[in-house]
C-alpha positions as CSV (number, residue, x, y, z in Angstrom):
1,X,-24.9,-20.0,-96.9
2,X,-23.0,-18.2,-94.1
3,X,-24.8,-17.0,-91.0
4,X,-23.6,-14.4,-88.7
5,X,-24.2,-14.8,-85.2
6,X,-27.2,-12.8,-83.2
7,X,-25.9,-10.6,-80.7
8,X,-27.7,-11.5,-77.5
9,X,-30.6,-9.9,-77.2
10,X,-31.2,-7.3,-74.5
11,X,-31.8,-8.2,-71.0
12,X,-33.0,-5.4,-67.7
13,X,-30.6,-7.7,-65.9
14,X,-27.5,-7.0,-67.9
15,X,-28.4,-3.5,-67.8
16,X,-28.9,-3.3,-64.3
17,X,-25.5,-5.4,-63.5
18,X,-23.7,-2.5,-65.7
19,X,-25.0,0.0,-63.7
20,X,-24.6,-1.3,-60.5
21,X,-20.6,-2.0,-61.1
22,X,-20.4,1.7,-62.2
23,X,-21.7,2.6,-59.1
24,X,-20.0,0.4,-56.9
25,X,-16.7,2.2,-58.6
26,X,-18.3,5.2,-57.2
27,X,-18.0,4.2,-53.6
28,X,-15.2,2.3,-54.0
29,X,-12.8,6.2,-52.8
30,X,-15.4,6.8,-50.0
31,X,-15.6,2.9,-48.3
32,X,-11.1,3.7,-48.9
33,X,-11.7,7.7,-47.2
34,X,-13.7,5.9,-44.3
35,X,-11.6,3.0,-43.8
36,X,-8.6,5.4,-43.5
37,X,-10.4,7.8,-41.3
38,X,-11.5,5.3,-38.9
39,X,-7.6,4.0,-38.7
40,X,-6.3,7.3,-38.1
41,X,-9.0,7.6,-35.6
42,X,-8.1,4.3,-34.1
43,X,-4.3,5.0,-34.1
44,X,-4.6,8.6,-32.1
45,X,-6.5,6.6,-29.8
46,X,-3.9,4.4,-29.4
47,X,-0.8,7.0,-29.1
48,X,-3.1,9.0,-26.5
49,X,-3.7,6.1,-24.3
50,X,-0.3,5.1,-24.5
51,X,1.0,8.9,-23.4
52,X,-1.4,9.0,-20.6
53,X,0.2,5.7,-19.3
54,X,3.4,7.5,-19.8
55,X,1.9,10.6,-18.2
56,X,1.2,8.5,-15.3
57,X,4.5,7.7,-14.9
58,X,6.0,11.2,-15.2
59,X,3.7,12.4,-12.7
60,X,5.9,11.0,-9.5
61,X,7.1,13.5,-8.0
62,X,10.7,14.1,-9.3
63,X,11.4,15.5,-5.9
64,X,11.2,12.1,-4.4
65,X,12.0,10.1,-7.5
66,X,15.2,12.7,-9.1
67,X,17.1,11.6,-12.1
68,X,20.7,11.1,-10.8
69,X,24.1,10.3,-12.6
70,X,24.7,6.4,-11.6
71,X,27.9,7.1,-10.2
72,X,25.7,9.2,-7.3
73,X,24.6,5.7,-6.1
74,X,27.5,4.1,-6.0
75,X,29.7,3.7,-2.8
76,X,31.3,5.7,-1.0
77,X,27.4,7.1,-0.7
78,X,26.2,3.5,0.1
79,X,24.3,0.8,-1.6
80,X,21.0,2.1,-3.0
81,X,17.9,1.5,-0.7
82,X,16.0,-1.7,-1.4
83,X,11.6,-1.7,-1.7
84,X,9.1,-3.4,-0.5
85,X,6.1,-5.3,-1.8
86,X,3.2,-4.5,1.1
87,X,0.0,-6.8,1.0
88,X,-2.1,-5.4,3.7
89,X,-5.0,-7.0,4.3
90,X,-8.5,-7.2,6.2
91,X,-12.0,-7.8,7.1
92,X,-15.3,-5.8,7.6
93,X,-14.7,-3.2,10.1
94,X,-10.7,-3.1,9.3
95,X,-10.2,-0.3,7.4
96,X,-9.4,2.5,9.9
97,X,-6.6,-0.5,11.2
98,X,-5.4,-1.1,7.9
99,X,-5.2,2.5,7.5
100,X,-3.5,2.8,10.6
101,X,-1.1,0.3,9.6
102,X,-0.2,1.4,6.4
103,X,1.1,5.2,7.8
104,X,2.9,3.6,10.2
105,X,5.0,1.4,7.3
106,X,4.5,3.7,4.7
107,X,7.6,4.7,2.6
108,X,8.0,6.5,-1.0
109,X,10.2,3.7,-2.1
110,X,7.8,1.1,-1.2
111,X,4.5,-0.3,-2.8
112,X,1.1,-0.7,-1.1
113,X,-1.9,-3.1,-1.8
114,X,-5.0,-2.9,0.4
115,X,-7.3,-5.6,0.2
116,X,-10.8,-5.5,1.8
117,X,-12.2,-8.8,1.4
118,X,-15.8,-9.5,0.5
119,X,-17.3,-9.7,4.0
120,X,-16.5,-6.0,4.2
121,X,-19.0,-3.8,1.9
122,X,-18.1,-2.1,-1.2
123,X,-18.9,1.5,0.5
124,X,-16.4,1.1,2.8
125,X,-13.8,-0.3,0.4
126,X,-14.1,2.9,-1.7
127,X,-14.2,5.0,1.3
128,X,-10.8,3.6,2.0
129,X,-9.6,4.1,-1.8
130,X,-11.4,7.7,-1.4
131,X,-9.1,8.0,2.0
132,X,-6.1,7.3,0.0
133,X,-6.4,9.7,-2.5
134,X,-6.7,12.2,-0.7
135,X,-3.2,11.9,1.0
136,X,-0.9,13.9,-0.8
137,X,2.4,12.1,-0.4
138,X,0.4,8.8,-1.7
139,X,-0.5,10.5,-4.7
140,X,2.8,11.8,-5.4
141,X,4.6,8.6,-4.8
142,X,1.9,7.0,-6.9
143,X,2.6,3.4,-4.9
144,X,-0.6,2.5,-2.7
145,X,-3.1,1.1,-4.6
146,X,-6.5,-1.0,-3.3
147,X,-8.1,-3.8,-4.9
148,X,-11.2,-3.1,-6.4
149,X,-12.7,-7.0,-7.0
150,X,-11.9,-8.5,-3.7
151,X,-12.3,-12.4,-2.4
152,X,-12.7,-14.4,1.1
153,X,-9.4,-15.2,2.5
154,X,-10.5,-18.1,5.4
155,X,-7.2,-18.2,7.6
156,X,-8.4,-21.4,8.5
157,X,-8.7,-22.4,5.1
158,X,-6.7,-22.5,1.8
159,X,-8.3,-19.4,0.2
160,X,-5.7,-17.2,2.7
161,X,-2.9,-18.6,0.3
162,X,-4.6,-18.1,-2.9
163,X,-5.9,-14.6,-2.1
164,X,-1.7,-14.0,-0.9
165,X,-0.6,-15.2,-4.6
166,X,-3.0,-13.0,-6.1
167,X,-2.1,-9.9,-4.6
168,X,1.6,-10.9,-5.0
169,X,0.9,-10.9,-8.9
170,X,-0.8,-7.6,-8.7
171,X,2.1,-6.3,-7.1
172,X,4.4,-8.0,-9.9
173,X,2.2,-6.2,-12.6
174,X,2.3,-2.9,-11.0
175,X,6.0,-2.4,-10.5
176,X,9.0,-4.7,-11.4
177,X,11.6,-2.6,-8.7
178,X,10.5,-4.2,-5.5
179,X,13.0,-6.9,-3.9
180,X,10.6,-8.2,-1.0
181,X,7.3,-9.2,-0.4
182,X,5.3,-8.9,2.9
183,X,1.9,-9.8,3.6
184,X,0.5,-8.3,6.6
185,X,-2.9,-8.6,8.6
186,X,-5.0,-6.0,10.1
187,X,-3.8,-7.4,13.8
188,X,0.0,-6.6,12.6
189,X,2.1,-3.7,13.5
190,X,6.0,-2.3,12.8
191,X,8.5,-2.6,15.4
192,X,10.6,-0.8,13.3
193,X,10.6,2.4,11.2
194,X,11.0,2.1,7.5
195,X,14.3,3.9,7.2
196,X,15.8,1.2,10.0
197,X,14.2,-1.6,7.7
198,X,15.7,-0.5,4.4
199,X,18.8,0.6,5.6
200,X,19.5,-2.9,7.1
201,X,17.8,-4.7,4.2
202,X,20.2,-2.5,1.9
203,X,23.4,-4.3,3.5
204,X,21.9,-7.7,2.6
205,X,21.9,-10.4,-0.3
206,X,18.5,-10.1,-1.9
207,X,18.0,-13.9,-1.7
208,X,17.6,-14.2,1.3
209,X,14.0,-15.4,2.4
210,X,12.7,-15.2,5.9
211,X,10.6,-17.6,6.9
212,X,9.6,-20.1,10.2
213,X,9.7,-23.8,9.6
214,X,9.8,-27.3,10.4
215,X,9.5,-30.5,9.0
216,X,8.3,-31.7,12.4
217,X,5.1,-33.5,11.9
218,X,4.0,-35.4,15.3
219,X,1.3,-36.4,16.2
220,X,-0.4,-33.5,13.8
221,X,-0.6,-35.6,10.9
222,X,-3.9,-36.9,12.5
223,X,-5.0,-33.7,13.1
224,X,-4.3,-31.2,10.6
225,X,-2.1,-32.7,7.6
226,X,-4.7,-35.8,6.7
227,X,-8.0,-34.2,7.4
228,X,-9.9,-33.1,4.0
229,X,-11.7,-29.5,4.5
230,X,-14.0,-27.6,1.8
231,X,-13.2,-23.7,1.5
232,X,-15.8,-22.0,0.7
233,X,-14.1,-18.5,0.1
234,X,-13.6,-20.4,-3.4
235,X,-16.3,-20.5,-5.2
236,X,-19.0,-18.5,-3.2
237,X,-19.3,-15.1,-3.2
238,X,-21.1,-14.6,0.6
239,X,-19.2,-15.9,3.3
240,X,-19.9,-19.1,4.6
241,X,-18.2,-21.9,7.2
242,X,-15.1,-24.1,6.6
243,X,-16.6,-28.2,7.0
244,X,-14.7,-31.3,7.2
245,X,-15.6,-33.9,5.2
246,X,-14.9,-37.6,6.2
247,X,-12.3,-38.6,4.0
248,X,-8.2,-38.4,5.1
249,X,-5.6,-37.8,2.6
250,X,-2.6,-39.6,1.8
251,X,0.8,-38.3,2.8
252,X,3.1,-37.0,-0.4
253,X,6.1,-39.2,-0.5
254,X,7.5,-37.0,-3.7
255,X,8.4,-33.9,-1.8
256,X,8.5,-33.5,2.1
257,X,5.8,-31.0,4.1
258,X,7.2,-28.0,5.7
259,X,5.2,-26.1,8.3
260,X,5.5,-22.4,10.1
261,X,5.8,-22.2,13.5
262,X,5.0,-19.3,15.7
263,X,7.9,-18.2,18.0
264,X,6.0,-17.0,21.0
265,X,7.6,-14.2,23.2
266,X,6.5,-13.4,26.6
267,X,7.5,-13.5,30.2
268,X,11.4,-14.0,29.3
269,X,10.4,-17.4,27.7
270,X,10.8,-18.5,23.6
271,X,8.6,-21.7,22.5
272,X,9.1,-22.6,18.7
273,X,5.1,-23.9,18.6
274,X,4.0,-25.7,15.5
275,X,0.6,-26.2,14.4
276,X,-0.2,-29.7,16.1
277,X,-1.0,-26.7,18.9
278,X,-4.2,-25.3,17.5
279,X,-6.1,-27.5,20.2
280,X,-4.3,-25.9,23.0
281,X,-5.0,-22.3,21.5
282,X,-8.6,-23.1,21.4
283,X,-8.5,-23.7,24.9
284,X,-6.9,-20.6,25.9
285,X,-8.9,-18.5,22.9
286,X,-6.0,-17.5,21.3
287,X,-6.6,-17.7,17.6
288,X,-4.7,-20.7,16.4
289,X,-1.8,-19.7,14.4
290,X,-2.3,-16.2,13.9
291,X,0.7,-14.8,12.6
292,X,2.4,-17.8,11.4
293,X,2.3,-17.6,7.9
294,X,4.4,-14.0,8.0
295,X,7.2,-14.1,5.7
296,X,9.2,-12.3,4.2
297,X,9.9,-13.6,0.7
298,X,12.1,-12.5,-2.4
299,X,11.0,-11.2,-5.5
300,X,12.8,-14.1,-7.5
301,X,10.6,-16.5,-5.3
302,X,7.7,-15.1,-5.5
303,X,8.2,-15.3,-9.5
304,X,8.9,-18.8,-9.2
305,X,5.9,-19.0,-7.6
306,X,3.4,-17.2,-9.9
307,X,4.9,-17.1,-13.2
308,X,4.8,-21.2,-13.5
309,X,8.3,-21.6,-14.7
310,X,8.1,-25.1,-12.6
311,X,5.4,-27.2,-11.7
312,X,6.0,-28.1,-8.2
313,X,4.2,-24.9,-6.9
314,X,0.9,-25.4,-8.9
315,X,1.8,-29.1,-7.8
316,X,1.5,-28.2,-4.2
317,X,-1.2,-25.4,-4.5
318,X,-3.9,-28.3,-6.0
319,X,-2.5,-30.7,-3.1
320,X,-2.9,-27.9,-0.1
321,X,-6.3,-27.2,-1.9
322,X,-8.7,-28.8,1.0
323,X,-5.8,-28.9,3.9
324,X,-6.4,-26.8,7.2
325,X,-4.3,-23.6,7.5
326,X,-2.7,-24.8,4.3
327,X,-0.9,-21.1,4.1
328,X,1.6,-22.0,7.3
329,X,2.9,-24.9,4.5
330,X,2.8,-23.5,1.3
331,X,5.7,-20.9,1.6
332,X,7.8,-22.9,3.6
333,X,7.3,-26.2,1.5
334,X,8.3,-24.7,-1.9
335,X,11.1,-23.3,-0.4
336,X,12.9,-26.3,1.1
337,X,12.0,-28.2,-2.1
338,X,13.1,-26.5,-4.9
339,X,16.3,-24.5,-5.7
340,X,15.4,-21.7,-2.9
341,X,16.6,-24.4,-0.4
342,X,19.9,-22.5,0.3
343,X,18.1,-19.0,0.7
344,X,15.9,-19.7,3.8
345,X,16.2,-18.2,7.0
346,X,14.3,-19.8,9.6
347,X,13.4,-16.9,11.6
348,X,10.8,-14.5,10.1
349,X,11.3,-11.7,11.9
350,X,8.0,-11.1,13.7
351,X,7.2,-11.1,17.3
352,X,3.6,-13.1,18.2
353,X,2.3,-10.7,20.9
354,X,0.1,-12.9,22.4
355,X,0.7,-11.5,26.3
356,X,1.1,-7.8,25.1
357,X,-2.6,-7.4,23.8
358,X,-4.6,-5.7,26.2
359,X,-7.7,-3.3,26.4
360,X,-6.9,-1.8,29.4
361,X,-6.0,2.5,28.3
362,X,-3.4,2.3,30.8
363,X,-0.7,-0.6,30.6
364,X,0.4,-2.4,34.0
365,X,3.8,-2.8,35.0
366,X,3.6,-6.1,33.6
367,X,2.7,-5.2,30.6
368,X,5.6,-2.6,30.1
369,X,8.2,-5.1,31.1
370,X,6.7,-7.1,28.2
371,X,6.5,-4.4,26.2
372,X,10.5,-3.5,26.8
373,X,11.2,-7.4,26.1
374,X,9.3,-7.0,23.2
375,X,11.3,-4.1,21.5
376,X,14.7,-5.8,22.8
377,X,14.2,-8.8,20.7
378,X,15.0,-7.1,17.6
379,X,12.5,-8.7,15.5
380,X,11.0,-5.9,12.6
381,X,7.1,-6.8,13.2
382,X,4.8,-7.8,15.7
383,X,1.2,-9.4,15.5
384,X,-2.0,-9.9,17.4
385,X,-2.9,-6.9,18.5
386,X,-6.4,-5.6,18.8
387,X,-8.3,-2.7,17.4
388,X,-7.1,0.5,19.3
389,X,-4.8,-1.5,21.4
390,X,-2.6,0.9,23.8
391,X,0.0,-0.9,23.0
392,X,0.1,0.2,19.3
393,X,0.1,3.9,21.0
394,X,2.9,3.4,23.1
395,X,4.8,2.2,19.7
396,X,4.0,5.6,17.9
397,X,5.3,7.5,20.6
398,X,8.1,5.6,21.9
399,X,9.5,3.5,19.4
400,X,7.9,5.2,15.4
401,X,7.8,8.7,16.7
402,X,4.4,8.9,14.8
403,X,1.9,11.2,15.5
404,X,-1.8,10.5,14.5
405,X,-3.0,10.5,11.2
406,X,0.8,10.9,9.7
407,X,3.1,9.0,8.5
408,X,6.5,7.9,9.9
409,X,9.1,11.1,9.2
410,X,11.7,9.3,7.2
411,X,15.1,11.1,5.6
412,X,12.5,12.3,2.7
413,X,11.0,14.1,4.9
414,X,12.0,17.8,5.0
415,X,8.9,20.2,6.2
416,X,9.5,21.8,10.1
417,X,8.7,19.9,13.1
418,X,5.8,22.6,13.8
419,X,3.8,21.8,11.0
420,X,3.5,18.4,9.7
421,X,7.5,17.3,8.8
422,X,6.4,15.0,5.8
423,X,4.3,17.6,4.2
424,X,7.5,18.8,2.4
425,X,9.9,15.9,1.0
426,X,12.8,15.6,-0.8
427,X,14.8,12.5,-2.4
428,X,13.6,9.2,-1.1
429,X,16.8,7.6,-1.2
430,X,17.7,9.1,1.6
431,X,17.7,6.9,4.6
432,X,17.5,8.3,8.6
433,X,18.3,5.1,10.8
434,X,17.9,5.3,14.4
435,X,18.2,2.8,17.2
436,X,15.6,0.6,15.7
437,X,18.2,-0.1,12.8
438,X,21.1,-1.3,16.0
439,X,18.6,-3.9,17.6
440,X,17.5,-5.5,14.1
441,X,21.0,-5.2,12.8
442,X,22.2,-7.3,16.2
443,X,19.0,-9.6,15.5
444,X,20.1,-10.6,11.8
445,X,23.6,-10.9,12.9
446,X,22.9,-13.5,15.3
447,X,20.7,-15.2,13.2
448,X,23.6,-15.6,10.3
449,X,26.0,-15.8,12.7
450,X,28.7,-19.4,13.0
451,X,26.8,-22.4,12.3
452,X,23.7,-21.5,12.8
453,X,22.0,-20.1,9.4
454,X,22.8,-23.6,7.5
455,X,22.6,-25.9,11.0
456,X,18.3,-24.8,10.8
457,X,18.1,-24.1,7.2
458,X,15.1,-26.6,6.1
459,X,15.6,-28.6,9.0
460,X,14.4,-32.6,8.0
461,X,13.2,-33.5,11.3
C-alpha cells in the first residue's frame, strides 16, 4: 500500500524565520540609502578639506608671488633668486631675540621655523606664534611657521643634532622650493641683508655646502671623541644635566670623524680652533664652541640625510648618540664620507664674535675697530652676541638699515620711506643688492679661488 509523505508539521520557528527574512528585505534599501548617504557625506568632507589646503595655497599674496611667463626669468633679467630654509631656534626667555632675529633675515622668498624648546613655557611659545600672526607681510607670504610640540636641544649634548634634523624635515614637508638650509641660534645675527645673500647665492651652483672642518683629532680623542655622555633632552620631558658615565668608546675605523672648527676673528688675528679647546673656553667663560656647528647645507644633503636613502647617516647618528657636542661632527662627517665629498666648502661663512659682545650702551673705540674688521671680513653671519647687545643696534643702523620692529626693506618692498616702506610690496623676485653683496661676493671669490677650494676640501689630517 502506497503512503504519501506528511508535510512537516508547523513550527512558531519556521514562521518566525519567514517573517523575519521579509523584514530584513525591508531594510535591506534603507541600510543601501544610509550607507550611500554617509559616503557622500564622507566624500564632500574629503573635497572640502582638500580645497581649503588648496585655498591655503591660493591665499599668498599674488603680489609677491605673480604668475609670470617663464621666459620673464630667464637671462638677460638674471637667474631666478634662490630660498632659504631658516631654523631659528631658542631657550626660555629667547623669544623677543628670536623675534628680533627673524625681521632682521626675513624675506618673502624664504621659509621660517621657530622653535622654543621645552625649558621655555608653552604661554610664551604661543605668544610668539600669536606675535607672528599678527604681522601682515608673514601672513601674506604664508612662510614662518613655529613648532607647536617642541624638545630639549643640550648643545653640549647630541639632542642639538637631533632637534636640527627634525626641524630640517619639517621644513622639507612644508615646502619643496628651498635650496639651503640654515640653523640659527638666539645668540646669531645677519651681517648681511637678504637681498645681498640671495643675489650672490643666485650666481652659485646649488651644491655647494658650507661648512668648517677638520679631520684633526689631537690630543682630543681623550677628551671629547672617547668619552660616553647620557642626553637627557632624549627621553625626559623636564630639563635635566648632561653626565658622563665611565666607559670610553672605540674609535670607528669604517669611516673617518670630521669636526667644525670655529674661526675666531678679533684684534686683526684668525685661529682655526677645534674642539680639543673647550678647556681653554671654560677658563676664559666663553661658551665652548658656540657657533660651530653653523652650516650652511644643500637641500639634496639634507635629503640624504633625512629621507634614509643610505645608511651611513642613521649609521653615524646611533654612533654620535652619547658623544659630547656631537653636532660640530655630524654635518661635517657625512659630508666628507659619502658622495657630497666634492661639494664642501670649508669656510661657513659666520663670524664668532667673541671680542665684539659687550653690555656697555656706548661701544669703545676698541670695540668699533672690531666692529669695522668684523663687517670687512665678508663673512654673511655672525654669532655670540648677547640679549640687547649694542652691537646688534649698530648693525641695524649701519650695515641692515632696519629700524625697530620691521623688517629689512628689500626690492619687494614698495610703500614710502615716511610710513613703514615694507607695508606695501610688490614681486619678491626682485632683488636690491647693496655693498653687503661686494664684501661677500669678494669673500666667496677668495674662498673658490686657484687651488684653494679642493687644496682644504675634507682635509685628512
Amino acid at each position: 500500500m502506497y503512503h504519501h509523505p506528511k508535510s512537516p508539521p508547523f513550527t512558531p520557528s519556521t514562521t518566525a524565520a519567514t517573517t523575519l527574512s521579509k523584514d530584513n528585505s525591508k531594510c535591506t534599501p534603507y541600510i543601501i540609502l544610509a550607507s550611500f548617504f554617509f559616503s557622500l557625506l564622507f566624500i564632500l568632507f574629503l573635497l572640502s578639506t582638500s580645497a581649503s589646503q588648496s585655498l591655503l595655497t591660493i591665499r599668498r599674496d599674488p603680489s609677491l608671488f605673480p604668475n609670470r611667463p617663464v621666459s620673464l626669468t630667464k637671462i638677460p633679467y638674471g637667474p631666478t633668486p634662490p630660498s632659504i630654509a631658516y631654523l631659528i631656534s631658542g631657550s626660555a626667555g629667547d623669544s623677543a631675540r628670536i623675534l628680533r632675529l627673524l625681521l632682521a633675515t626675513y624675506h618673502p622668498r624664504n621659509h621660517y621655523l621657530l622653535h622654543l624648546d621645552l625649558s621655555a613655557p608653552q604661554t610664551e611659545r604661543d605668544r610668539l606664534a600669536v606675535t607672528i600672526h599678527s604681522v601682515p607681510i608673514f601672513r601674506a607670504a604664508q612662510n614662518v611657521d613655529v613648532i607647536g610640540k617642541a624638545n630639549y636641544a643640550y648643545q653640549r649634548g647630541s639632542s642639538t643634532v637631533t632637534s636640527a634634523l627634525h626641524g630640517a624635515s619639517i621644513l622639507l614637508r612644508l615646502s619643496s622650493k628651498w635650496d639651503w638650509f640654515i640653523s640659527l641660534s638666539a645668540g646669531d645675527y645677519p651681517l648681511v641683508t637678504q637681498d645681498d645673500l640671495l643675489h650672490i647665492l643666485s650666481y652659485l651652483p646649488k651644491n655647494l655646502n658650507f661648512v668648517n672642518h677638520s679631520s684633526y683629532i689631537g690630543w682630543k680623542e681623550s677628551k671629547s671623541l672617547k668619552p660616553i655622555i647620557v642626553d637627557t633632552g632624549h627621553y625626559l620631558l623636564e630639563r635635566d644635566e648632561i653626565f658622563y658615565v665611565t666607559q670610553k668608546r672605540v674609535l670607528p675605523n669604517s669611516f673617518r670623524l670630521f669636526s667644525a672648527g670655529v674661526v675666531i676673528q678679533g684684534n686683526y688675528m684668525q685661529f682655526l680652533l677645534l674642539r680639543s679647546f673647550s678647556a681653554c673656553f671654560a677658563k676664559l667663560e666663553i661658551p665652548s664652541f658656540a657657533g660651530s656647528a653653523f652650516a650652511m647645507l644643500t637641500r639634496s644633503f639634507i635629503e640624504f640625510c633625512i629621507l634614509g636613502t643610505d645608511n651611513f647617516p642613521r649609521t653615524l647618528l646611533m654612533y654620535l648618540a652619547n658623544m659630547p657636542y656631537s653636532f660640530t661632527n655630524y654635518f661635517p662627517t657625512i659630508l666628507c664620507n659619502s658622495k657630497f665629498k666634492s661639494t664642501v666648502i670649508n669656510h661657513n661663512l659666520q663670524y664668532v664674535a667673541f671680542n665684539m659682545s659687550s653690555s656697555k650702551k656706548k661701544l669703545s673705540s676698541r670695540d668699533l675697530a672690531e666692529f669695522n674688521a668684523m663687517i670687512q671680513t665678508g663673512d654673511a653671519f655672525a654669532t655670540q652676541f648677547k640679549f640687547d647687545d649694542p652691537v646688534l643696534d649698530r648693525i641695524d643702523r649701519k650695515i641692515l638699515k632696519r629700524k625697530p620692529g620691521r623688517v629689512v626693506q628689500g626690492g619687494w618692498c614698495l610703500g614710502i620711506p615716511a610710513n613703514d616702506t615694507c607695508s606695501v610690496w610688490g614681486d619678491a623676485d626682485i632683488l636690491r643688492p647693496g655693498k653687503g653683496a661686494k664684501r661677500l661676493e669678494r669673500r666667496i671669490v677668495k674662498l673658490l679661488s686657484g687651488d684653494r677650494f679642493r687644496s682644504q676640501q675634507c682635509l685628512d689630517r
